[in-house]
C-alpha positions as CSV (number, residue, x, y, z in Angstrom):
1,X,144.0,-25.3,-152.4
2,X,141.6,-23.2,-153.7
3,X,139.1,-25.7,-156.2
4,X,139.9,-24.1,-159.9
5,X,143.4,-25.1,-158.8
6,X,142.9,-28.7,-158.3
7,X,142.9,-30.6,-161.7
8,X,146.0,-28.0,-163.1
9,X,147.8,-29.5,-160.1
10,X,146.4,-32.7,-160.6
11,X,147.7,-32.6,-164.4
12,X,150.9,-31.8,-163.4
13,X,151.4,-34.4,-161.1
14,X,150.8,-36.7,-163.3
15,X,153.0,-35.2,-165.7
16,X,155.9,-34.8,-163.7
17,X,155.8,-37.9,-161.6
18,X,155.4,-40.8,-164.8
19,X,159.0,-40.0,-165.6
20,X,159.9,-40.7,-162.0
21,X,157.7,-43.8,-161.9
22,X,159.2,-45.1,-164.9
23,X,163.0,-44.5,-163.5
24,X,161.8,-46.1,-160.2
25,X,160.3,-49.2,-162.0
26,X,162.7,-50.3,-164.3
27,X,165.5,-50.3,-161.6
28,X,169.4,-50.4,-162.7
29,X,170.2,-51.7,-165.8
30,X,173.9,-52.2,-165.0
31,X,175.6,-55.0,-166.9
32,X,175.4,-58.7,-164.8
33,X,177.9,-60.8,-163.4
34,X,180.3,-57.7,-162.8
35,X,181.9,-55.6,-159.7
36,X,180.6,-51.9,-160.1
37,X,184.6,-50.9,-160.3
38,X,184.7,-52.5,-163.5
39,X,181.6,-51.0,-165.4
40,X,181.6,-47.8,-167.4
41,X,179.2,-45.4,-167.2
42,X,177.8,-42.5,-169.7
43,X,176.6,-40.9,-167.2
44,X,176.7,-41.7,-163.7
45,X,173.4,-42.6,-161.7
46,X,172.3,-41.0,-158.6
47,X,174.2,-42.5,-155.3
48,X,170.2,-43.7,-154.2
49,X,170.6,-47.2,-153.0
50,X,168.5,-49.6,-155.3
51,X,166.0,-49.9,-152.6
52,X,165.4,-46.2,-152.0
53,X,165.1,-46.4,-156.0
54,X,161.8,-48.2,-155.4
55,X,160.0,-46.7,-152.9
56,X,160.6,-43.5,-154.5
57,X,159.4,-45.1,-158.0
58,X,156.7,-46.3,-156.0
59,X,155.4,-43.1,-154.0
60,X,155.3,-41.6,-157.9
61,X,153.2,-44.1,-159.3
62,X,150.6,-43.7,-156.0
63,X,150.5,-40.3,-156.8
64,X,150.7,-40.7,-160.9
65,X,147.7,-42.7,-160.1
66,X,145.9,-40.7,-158.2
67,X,146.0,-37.8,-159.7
68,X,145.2,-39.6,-163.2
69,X,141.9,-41.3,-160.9
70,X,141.0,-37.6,-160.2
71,X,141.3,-36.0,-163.6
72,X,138.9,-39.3,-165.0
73,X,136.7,-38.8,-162.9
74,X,136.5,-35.1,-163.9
75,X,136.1,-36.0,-167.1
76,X,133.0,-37.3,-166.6
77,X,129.7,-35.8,-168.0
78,X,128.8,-32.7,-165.7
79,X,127.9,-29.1,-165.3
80,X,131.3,-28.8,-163.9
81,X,133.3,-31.1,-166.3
82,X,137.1,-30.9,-167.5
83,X,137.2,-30.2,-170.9
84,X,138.7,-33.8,-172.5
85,X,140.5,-31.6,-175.0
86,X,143.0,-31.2,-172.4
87,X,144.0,-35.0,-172.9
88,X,145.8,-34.0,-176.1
89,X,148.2,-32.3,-174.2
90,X,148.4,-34.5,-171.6
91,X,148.6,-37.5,-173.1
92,X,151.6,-37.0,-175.7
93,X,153.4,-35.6,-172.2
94,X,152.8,-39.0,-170.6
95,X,153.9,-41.0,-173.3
96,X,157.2,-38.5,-173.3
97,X,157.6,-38.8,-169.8
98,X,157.6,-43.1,-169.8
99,X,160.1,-42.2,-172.8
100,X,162.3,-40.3,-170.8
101,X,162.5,-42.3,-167.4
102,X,163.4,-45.5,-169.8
103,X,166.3,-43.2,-171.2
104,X,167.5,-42.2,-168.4
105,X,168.2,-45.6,-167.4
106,X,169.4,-46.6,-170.1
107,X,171.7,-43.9,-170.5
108,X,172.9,-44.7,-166.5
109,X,173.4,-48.4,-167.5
110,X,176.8,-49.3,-166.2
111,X,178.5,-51.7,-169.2
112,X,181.8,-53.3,-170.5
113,X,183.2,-51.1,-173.0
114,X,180.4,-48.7,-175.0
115,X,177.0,-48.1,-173.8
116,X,175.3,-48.6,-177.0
117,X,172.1,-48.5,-176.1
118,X,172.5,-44.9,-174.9
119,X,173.1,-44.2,-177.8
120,X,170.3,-45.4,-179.5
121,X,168.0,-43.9,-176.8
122,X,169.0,-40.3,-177.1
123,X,169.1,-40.6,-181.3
124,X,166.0,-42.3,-181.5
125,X,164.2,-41.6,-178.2
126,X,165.7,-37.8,-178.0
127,X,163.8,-36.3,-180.8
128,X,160.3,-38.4,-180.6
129,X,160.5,-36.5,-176.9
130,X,161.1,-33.4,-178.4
131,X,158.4,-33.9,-181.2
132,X,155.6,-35.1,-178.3
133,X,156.5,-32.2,-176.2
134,X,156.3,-29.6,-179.1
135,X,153.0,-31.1,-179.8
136,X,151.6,-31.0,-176.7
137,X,153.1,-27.4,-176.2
138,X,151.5,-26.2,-179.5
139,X,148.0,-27.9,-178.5
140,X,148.4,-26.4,-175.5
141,X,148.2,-22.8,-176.7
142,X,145.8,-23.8,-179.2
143,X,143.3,-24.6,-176.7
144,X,144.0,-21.8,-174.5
145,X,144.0,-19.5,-177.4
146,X,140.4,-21.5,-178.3
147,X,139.3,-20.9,-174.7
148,X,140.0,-17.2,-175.0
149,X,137.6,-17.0,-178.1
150,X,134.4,-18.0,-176.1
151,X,131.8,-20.6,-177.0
152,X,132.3,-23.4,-179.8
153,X,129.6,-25.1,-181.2
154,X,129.2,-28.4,-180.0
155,X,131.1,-31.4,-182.5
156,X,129.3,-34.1,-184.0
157,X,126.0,-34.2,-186.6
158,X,122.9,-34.0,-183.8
159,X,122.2,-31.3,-182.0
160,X,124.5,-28.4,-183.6
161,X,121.1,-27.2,-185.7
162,X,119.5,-24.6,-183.1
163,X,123.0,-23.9,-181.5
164,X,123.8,-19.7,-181.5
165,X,127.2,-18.1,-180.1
166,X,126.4,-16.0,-177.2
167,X,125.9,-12.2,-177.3
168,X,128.7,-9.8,-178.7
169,X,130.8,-13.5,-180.0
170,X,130.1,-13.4,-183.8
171,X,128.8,-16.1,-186.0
């Protein structure tokens, strides 16, 4: 994989594969003490025996973790460093992605009767998703809009006094 390609990828990883971590962790949430004939469901879960569930929670959260390892250490001080603005938009996408693997089970839950906790997921849950997703999406093109523009000045009080824009970029 060609190296400018490597912390995108890593980024999505890790965005992709907390959801699946967080559905693998939690495991079924079907109600106790009762044969699966007799529960109701919302929505039916996959046919993945519990097991299977794991391991494939599992192999998400070695590779959630890894890739997070890899974008930290990226984020270190360096001439090559990944700009820490990016954890903006990654970071509100995490926090959906735990949201939405807890929904999901919760909205698989086999009960007795109404699966009120479904419900509560997807009107409560179901927007603050949206909202951090919107967010991260609007950052997102923020930044790359930003990036577009050429050098900033450097944040913060020290330093900033003898800092110039480069040639042809304006004051």
């Amino acid at each position: 994989m060609r190296r400018h390609l490597i912390r995108p990828a890593a980024a999505v990883t890790l965005i992709v594969t907390t959801p699946v971590a967080t559905w693998g962790f939690m495991g079924r949430q079907d109600a106790a003490g009762f044969d699966p004939s007799e529960l109701d469901y919302l929505v039916r879960p996959f046919g993945i025996p519990a097991g299977a569930e794991t391991a494939i929670g599992a192999a998400a959260a070695v590779l959630a973790t890894g890739a997070a390892v890899l974008l930290g250490r990226a984020s270190r001080p360096g001439p090559d460093r990944f700009d820490g603005r990016w954890w903006e938009v990654i970071g509100p996408l995490l926090a959906a992605g735990l949201l939405t693997g807890a929904i999901w089970r919760t909205v698989t839950a086999g009960v007795i009767g109404a699966n009120i906790g479904a419900g509560l997921a997807m009107l409560l849950g179901g927007p603050l998703v949206a909202g951090l997703v919107l967010w991260s999406l609007g950052r997102g093109l923020w930044l790359a809009r930003d990036r577009r523009r050429g050098p900033r000045p450097p944040r913060g009080g020290t330093g900033t006094a003898g800092w110039r824009p480069a040639a042809g970029q304006g004051t």
